[in-house]
N, C-alpha and C positions, 0 to 999 in steps of 0.2 A: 482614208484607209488606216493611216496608224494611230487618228486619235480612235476610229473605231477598237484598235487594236488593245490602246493604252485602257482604254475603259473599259473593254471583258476584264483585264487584268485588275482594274482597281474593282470591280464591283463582283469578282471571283472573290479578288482576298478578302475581302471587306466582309462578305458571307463566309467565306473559309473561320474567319477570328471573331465573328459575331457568333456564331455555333459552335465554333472550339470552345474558347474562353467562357464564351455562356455556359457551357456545362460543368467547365472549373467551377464558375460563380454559382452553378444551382447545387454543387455537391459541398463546395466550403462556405458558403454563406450561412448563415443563422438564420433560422423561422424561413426556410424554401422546405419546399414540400419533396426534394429530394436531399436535404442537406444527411452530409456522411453515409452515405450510398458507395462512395469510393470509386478505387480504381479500375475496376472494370466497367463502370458508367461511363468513365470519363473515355477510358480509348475506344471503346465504341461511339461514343460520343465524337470524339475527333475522327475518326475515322467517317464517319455519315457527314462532317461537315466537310473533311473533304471533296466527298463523294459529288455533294450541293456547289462546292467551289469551282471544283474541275470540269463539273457539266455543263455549268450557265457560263464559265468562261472560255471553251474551248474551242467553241466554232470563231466566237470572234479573234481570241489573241493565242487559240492553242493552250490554253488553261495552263500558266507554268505555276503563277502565284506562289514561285520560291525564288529569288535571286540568284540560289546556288543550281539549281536545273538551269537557269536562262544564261548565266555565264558558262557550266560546263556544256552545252546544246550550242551555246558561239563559239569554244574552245575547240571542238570537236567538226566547226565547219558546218552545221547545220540551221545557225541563225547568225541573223546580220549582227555583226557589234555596233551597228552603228542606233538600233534598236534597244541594247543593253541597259543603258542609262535614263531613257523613258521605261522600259519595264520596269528598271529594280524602283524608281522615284513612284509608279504605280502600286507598286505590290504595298512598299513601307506606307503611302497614304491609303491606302485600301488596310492597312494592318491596325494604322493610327484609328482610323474610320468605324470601323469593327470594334475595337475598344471602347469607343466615345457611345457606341449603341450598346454594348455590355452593362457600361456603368449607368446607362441611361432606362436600361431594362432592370436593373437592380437597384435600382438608384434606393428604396425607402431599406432595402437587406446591407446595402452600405454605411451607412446611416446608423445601424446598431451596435456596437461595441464588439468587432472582431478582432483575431488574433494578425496582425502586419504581418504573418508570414501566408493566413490564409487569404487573406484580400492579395498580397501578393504575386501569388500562384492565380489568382484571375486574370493575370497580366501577362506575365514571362514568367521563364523557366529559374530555377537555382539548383543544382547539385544536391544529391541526398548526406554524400561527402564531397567536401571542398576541396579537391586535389587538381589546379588547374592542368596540369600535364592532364592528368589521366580524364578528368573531364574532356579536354579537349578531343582526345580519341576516340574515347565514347561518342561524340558528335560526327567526327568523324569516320567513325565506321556506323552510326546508325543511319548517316547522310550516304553515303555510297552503297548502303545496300537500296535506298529508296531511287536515288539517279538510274543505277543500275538497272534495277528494275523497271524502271519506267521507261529505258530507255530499250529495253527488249522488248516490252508493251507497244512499242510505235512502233514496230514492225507493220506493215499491211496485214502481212498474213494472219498476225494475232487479234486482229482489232474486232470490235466487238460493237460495231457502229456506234449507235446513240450509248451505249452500255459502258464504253471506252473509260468512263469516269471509274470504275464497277470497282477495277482490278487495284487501281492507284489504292483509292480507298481500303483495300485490304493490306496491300504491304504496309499501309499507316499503322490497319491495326496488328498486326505482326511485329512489326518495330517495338507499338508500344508494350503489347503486352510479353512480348522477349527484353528487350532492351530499352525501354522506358524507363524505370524505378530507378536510373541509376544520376539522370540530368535530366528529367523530363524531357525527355526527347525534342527539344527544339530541333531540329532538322532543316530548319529554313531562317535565315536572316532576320527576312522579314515578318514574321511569326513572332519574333523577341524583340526586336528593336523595335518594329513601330509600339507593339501595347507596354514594352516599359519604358518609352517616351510618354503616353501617355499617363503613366504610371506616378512619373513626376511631374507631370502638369497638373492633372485631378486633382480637387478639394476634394479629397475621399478623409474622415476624422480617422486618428490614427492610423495610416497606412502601411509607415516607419517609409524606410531607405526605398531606393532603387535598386543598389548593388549595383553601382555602375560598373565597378571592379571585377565583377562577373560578366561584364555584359560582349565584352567582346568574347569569350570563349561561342556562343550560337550564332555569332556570327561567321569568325574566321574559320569555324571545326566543318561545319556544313559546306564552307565553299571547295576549302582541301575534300574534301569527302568528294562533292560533285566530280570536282576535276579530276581525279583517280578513277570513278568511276567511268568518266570519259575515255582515259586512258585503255581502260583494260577493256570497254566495250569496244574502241577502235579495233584493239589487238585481237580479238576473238570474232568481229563480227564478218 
């Protein structure tokens, strides 16, 4: 039952960041037949791979494919923590996994001489300005409106059976297209960490840095986000 579990989780995220990041990769890659399309491609884009993530993984593991949902949902006394450490080790290899088929999909558009800030952004996220504080709250507050929400969504009342994926999927694109341009809305852990691990493993020709130094802000800003949102859905629910 829980490897059942662990692997809706790995093969949600895995589709989650093979259709996310792919659509990064089809708007900033050179010679794609959507290249410079921009940013309303892209958050409907992440939003629909949501949609793909959260449906094929939800009957099996509950579709969390965030770390920061699956810790504030055990915080909150509705998942075991004993579970915690197998989901978040699924989500980031299902993130890793997703990548490895990104670059595998793009592989001859890699290949061409692009700019290491656009091969980049097929990966993880970086700040439009570098201000770790304020980054961080940005994370933080675009990650507690997504827990939040989602966690009013799992109400009985609200559910929308097979459809349940429907709604998640739009607060993505809400997120993004309100408060996205400012961090690329990483909102989940595992979303940044696994594909800019990959990021520095890939033979990709000029790709420059990782920005490791950035890396924990979509980390830690998401989890704070979740757990507050746990808070205040406790207090009003």
């Amino acid at each position: 039952m829980v490897m059942h579990q662990l692997l809706g989780e790995y093969l949600g995220t895995t589709l989650l960041i093979l259709l996310g990041n792919g659509v990064v990769a089809n708007v900033n890659l050179k010679h794609t037949y959507a290249h410079g399309s921009g940013w309303i491609v892209i958050t409907f884009g992440w939003a629909m791979a949501v949609f793909v993530g959260v449906f094929v993984a939800s009957k099996a593991s509950g579709g969390h494919l965030n770390p920061a949902f699956t810790i504030a949902l055990a915080a909150i006394g509705k998942f075991s923590w004993q579970l915690v450490p197998g989901y978040i080790a699924a989500q980031i290899s299902g993130a890793m996994t997703g990548s490895l088929l990104v670059w595998l999909t793009f592989y001859q558009h890699y290949a061409l001489p692009n700019e290491s800030a656009s091969i980049k952004a097929t990966f993880c996220t970086e700040p439009a300005i570098r201000k770790y504080g304020w980054n961080l709250i940005t994370e933080v507050i675009g990650a507690f409106v997504l827990v939040f929400a989602v966690f009013k969504m799992s109400d009985p009342a609200q559910s929308l059976g097979t459809l349940d994926a429907l709604p998640v999927a739009l607060v993505v694109l809400a997120i993004g297209l309100s408060l996205g341009g400012v961090t690329g809305y990483a909102i989940n852990p595992a979303r940044d960490l696994g594909p800019r691990i990959m990021h520095s493993l890939l033979p990709i020709p000029g790709k420059g840095s990782s920005d490791w130094r950035y890396s924990w802000v979509p980390v830690i800003g998401p989890v704070i986000g979740g757990l507050l949102a746990g808070i205040v859905f406790q207090l009003i629910a």
